[in-house]
C-alpha positions in Angstrom: -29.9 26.4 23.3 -26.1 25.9 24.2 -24.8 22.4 22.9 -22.8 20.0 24.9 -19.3 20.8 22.9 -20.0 24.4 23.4 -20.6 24.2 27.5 -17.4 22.2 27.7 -15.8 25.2 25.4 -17.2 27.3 28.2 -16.2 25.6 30.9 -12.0 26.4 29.5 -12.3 23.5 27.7 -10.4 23.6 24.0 -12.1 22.5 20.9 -10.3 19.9 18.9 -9.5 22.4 16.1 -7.8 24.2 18.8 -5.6 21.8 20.1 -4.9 20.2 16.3 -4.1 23.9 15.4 -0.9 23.5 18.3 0.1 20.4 17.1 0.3 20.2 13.4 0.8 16.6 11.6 4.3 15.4 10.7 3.7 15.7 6.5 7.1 13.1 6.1 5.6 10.8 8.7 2.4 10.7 6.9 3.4 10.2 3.6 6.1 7.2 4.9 2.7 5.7 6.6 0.7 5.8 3.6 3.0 4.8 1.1 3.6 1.6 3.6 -0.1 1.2 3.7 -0.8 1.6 -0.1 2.1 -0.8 -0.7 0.3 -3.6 1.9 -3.0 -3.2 0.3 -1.3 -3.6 -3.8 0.1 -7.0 -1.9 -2.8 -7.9 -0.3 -4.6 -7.8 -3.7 -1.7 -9.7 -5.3 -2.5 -12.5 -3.2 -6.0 -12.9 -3.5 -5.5 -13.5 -7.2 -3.3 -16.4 -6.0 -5.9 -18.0 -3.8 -8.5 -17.2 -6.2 -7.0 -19.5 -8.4 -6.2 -22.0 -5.5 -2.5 -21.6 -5.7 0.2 -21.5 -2.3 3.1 -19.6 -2.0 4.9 -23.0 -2.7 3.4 -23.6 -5.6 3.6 -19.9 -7.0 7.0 -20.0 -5.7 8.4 -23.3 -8.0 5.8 -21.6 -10.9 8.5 -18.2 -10.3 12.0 -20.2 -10.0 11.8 -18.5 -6.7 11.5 -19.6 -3.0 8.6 -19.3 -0.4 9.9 -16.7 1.2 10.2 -14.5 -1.9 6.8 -14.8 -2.7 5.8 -14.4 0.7 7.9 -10.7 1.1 5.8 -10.0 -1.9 2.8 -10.3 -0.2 3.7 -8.4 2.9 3.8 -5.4 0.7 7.5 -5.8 0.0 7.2 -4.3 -3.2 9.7 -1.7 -3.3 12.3 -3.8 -2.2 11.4 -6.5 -4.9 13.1 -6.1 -8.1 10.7 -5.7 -11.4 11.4 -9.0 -12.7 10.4 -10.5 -9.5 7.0 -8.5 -9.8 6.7 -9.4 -13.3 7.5 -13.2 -12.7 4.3 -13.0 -10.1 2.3 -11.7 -11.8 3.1 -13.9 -15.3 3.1 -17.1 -13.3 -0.5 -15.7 -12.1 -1.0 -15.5 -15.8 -1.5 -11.9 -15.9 1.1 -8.9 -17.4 2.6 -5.9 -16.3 2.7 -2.8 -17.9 5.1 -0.3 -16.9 4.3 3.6 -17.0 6.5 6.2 -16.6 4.5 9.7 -15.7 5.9 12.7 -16.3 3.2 14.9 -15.3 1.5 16.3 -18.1 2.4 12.7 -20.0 2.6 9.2 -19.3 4.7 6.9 -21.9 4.2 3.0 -21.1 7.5 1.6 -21.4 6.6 -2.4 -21.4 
């Protein structure tokens, strides 16, 4: 018995692997895309440890010796942009720490 995606191969259709095969993804443009989305979803996280404890960006904010909009960026996934005392003041004034690691590959040292 012939399947349906093998009639329509038949018929002159291509298969998907055959048309993926002619247009390759862009490896830059995927990796931009992800880091964007890995950064949104570290921010998103961020932020529901603020309303878990009931806090808004206002009152984070004053907590930081920031302003709204500060904290805000921060939780649009901003991070990169955001200095590490800025990070660090977040998540302090949520009462957590950050450690810093720097990875090297075959080691890791943790740096504060």
């Amino acid at each position: 018995m012939v399947s349906t995606s093998e009639r329509s191969v038949a018929k002159g259709s291509r298969s998907w692997k055959e048309i993926r095969s002619e247009r390759p993804p862009r490896e830059v443009e995927v990796a931009e895309h992800k880091g964007r989305l890995l950064a949104e979803l570290r921010a998103y996280r961020l932020r529901e440890v603020r309303e878990e404890q009931g806090l808004t960006q206002v009152e984070l904010a004053a907590r930081m010796h920031v302003t709204q909009p500060t904290v805000s960026e921060l939780e649009r996934g901003e991070l990169d942009r955001a200095g590490l005392a800025t990070i660090k003041a977040y998540v302090e004034a949520l009462g957590g720490s950050v450690e810093v690691v720097a990875d090297f590959g075959d080691h890791r040292v943790v740096i504060g």
